[in-house]
LUMGUBA-535400 format. One record per residue (C-alpha): z, y, x. Coordinates in Angstrom, 1 decimal, always signed. Last residue first. Example, Ala and Ser with C-alpha at 12.3 -4.5 7.8 and 13.67 -1.06 7.14 Angstrom:
<atoms>
       c3       c2       c1
     +7.1     -1.1    +13.7
     +7.8     -4.5    +12.3
</atoms>
This chain:
<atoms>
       c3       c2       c1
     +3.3     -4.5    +10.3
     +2.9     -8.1    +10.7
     +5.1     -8.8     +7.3
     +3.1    -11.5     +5.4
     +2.0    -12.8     +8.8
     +5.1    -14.4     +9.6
     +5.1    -16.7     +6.2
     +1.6    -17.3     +6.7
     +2.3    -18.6    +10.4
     +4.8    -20.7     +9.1
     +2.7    -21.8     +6.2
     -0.3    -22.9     +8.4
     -0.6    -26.4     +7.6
     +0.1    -26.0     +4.0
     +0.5    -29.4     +2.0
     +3.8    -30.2     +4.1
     +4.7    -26.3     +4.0
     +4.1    -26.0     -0.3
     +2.2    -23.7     -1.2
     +3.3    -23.0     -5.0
     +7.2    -23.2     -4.2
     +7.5    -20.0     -6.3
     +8.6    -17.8     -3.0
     +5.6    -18.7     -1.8
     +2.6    -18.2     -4.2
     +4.8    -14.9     -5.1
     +4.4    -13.6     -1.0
     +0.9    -14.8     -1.1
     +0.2    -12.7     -4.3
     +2.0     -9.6     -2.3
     -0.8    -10.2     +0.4
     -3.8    -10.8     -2.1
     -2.9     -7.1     -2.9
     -2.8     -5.7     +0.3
     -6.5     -6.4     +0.7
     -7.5     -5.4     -3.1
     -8.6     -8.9     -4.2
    -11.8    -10.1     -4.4
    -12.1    -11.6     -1.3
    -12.5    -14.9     -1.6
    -11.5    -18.6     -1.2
     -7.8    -18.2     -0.4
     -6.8    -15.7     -3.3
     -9.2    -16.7     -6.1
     -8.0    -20.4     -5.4
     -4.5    -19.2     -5.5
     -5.5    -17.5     -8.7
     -6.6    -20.4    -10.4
     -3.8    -22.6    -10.0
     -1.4    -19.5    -10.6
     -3.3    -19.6    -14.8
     -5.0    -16.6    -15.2
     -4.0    -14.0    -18.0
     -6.9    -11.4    -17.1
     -6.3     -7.5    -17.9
     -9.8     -4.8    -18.2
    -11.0     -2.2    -16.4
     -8.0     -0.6    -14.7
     -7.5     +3.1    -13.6
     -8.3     +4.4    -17.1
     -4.7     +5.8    -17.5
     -4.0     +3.1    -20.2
     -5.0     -0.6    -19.5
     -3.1     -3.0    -21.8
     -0.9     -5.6    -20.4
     -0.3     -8.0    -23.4
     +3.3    -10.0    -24.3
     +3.3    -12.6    -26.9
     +4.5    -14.8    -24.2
     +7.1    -12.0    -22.9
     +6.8    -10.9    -19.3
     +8.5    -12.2    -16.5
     +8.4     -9.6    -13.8
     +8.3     -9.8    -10.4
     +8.6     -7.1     -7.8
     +7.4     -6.7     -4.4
     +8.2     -2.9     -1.8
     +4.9     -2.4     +0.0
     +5.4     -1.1     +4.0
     +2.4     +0.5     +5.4
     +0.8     +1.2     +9.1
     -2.4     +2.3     +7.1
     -4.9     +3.5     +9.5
     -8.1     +6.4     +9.7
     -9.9     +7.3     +6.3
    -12.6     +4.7     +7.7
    -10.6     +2.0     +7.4
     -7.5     +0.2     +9.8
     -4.7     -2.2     +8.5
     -1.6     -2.1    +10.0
     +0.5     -4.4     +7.9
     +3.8     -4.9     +5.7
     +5.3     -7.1     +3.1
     +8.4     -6.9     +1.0
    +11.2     -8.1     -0.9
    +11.7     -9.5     -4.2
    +13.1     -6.6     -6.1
    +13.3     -8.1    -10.0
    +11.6     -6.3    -13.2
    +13.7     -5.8    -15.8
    +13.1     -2.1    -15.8
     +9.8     -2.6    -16.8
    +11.1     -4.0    -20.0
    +12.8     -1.0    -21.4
    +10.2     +1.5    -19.8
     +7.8     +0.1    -22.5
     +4.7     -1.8    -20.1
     +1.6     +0.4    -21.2
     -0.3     -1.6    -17.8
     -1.2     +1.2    -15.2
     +0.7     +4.4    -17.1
     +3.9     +2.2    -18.1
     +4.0     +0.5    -15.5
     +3.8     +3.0    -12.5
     +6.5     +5.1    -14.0
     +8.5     +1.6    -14.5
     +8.0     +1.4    -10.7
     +8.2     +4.9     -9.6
    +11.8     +5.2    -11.3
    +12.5     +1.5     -9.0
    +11.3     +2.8     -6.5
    +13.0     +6.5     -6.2
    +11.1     +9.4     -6.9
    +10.4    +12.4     -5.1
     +8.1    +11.8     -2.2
     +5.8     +9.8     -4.0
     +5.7     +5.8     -3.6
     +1.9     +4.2     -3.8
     +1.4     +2.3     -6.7
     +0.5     -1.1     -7.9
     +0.6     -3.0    -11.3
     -0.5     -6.5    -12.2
     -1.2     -7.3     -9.2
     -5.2     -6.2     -8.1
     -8.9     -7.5     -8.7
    -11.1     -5.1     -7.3
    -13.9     -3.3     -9.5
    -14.1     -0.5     -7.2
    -11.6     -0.3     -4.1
    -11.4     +3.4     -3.9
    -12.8     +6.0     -5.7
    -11.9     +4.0     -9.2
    -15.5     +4.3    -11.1
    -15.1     +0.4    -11.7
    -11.8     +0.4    -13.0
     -9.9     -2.1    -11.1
     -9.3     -5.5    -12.6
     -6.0     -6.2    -13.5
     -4.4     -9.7    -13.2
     -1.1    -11.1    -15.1
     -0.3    -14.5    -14.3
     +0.2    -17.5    -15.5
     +3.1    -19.8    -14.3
     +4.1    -23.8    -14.4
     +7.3    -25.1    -15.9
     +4.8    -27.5    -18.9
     +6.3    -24.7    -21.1
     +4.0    -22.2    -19.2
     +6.3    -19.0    -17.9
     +4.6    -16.2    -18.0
     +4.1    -13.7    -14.8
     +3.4    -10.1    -14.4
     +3.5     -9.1    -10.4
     +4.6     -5.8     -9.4
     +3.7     -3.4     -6.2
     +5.2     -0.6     -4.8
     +4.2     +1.8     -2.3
     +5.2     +2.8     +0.9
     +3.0     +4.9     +3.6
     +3.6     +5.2     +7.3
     +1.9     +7.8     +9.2
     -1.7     +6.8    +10.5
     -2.5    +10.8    +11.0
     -5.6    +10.2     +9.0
     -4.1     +7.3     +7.2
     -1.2     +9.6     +5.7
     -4.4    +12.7     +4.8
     -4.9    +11.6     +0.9
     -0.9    +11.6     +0.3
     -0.6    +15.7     +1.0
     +2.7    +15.3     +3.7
     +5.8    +15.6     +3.5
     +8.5    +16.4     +6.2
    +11.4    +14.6     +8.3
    +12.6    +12.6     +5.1
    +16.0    +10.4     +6.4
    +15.8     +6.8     +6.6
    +15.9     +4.7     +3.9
    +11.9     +3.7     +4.1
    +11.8     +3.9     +7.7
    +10.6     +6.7    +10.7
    +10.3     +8.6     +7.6
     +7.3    +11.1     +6.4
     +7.2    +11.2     +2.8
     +4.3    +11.3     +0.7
     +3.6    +14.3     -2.1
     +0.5    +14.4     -4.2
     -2.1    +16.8     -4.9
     -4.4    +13.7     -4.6
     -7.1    +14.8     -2.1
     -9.8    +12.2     -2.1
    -11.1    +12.6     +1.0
    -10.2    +13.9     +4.4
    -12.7    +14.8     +7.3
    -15.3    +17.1     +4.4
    -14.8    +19.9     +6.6
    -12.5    +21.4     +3.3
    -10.2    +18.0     +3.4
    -10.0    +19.1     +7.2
     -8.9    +22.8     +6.5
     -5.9    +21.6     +3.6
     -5.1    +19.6     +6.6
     -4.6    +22.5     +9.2
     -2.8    +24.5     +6.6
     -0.4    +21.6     +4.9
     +0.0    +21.1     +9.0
     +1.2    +24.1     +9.5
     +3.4    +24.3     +6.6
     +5.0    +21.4     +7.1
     +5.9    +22.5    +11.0
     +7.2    +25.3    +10.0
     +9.9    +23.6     +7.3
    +10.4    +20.9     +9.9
    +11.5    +23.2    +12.6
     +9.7    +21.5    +16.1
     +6.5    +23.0    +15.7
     +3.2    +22.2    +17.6
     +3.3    +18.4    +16.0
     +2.2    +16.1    +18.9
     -0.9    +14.5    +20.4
     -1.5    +11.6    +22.6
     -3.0    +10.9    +26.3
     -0.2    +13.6    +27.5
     +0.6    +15.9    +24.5
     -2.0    +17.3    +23.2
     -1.1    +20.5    +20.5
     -0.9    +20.2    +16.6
     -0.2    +22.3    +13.7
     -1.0    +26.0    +15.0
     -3.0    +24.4    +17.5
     -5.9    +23.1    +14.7
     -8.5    +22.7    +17.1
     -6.0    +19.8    +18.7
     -6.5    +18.1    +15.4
    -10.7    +17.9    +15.9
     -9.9    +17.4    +19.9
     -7.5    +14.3    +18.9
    -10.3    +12.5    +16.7
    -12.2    +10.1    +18.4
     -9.0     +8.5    +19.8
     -7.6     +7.3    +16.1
     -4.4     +9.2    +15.3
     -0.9     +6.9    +14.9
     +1.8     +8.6    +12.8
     +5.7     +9.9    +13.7
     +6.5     +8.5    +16.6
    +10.1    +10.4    +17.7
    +11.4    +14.0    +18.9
    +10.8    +16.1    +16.2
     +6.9    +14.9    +16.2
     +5.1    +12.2    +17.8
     +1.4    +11.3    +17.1
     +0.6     +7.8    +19.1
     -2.5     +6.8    +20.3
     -5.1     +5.2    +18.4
     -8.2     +2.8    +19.3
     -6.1     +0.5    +21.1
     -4.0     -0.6    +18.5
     -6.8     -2.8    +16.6
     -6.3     -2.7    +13.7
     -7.5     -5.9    +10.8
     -4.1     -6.5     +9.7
     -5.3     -6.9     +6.3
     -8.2     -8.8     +7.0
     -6.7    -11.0     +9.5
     -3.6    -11.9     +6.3
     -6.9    -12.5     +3.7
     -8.2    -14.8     +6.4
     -4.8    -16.6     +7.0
     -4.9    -17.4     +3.5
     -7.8    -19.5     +4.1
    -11.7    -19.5     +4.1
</atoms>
């Protein structure tokens, strides 16, 4: 196995099983074939639009409120899980401007493009080397139980900024005190298309680091991790190009720290161009 394996896993889609959902003039989302005559049902929302399918209202206002009605229908079918109650943003790009939002469980079933952030806890080792901070997933999580993950994740909600959603994200996941979560450094980001039953995720993730104290320990405290591991980076790269225990974006953003910390090296690496390209395929 390879890093290049985790970076094929996450960009497992495969483009020609969706067409292209436009809406006030642009792409908005990509829909899976096999389900434009279940969204065309729904013609107060949606309507065909040559081989694809667009939003039947042009106001964004009206057009929010038909699909919040033909989606609220869908999740009741049983064709959306895990409703969250929670606002994502439809953008053509992160700081462009908010053309509607949308319930967060249906953005893979209309593939629109999701953001998120994602922060990995470090210590310095007095030798110059680095441990990191790994949660397991809680193992009654709906999705992706038992998973190892960075130290904190979370997708982005319509109404907060990323660096708010950040020490939001930290202080629920990992009891991180706002005051040190807010040290935590923008480092870039990756991207992918990556295709699952829900439909596909064409997402964006937004990478912090953080150094934490030595004396410093994550402690799980909304119940959506099991349990914190202090693993030396050795180890972890290991975990990361041997396996597949991590969450698939996740071993992504560990790639990106492996990286940027010099710990593949290109001479040693014979496919770190290609690994540095991969990291942001979407």
């Amino acid at each position: 196995m390879s890093f290049l394996d985790r970076i094929a896993a996450c960009n497992n889609a495969d483009m020609a099983d969706y067409v292209g959902l436009h809406g006030f003039g642009r792409r908005i989302g990509w829909v899976r074939r096999d389900r434009l005559e279940l969204l065309a049902r729904h013609d107060g929302a949606f309507r065909r639009e040559g081989v694809g399918i667009a939003l039947a209202e042009s106001e964004p206002a009206r057009a929010e409120t038909a699909v919040d009605r033909a989606l609220a229908d869908l999740a009741e079918a049983g064709h959306i899980e895990a409703w969250r109650g929670e606002r994502y943003r439809v953008a053509e790009r992160y700081g462009g401007p908010t053309l509607m939002t949308i319930e967060r469980a249906a953005a893979p079933f209309l593939g629109v493009r999701s953001w998120g952030v994602h922060m990995t806890g470090y210590v310095r080792r007095p030798n110059g080397g680095f441990d990191l901070w790994i949660a397991e997933r809680a193992h009654d999580k709906p999705t992706y139980p038992g998973e190892l993950d960075n130290t904190v994740a979370g997708g982005q909600p319509a109404e907060l900024g990323l660096q708010e959603n950040l020490v939001k994200e930290c202080g629920e996941e990992a009891a991180i005190p706002p005051a040190l979560a807010a040290r935590a450094q923008a480092v870039g980001t990756i991207s992918y298309r990556h295709a699952l039953p829900a439909g596909l995720k064409p997402d964006e993730m937004f990478c912090f680091d953080l150094e934490l104290p030595e004396d410093f320990t994550p402690e799980a405290a909304d119940g959506e991790v099991h349990a914190f591991m202090r693993l030396p980076a050795e180890e972890v790269i290991e975990i990361v190009r041997e396996t597949d225990r991590f969450k698939f974006n996740c071993a992504l953003v560990l790639i990106d720290f492996f990286i940027r910390r010099g710990l593949i090296a290109p001479d040693a690496e014979p496919d770190y161009a290609e690994i540095c390209s991969g990291l942001r395929r979407g």
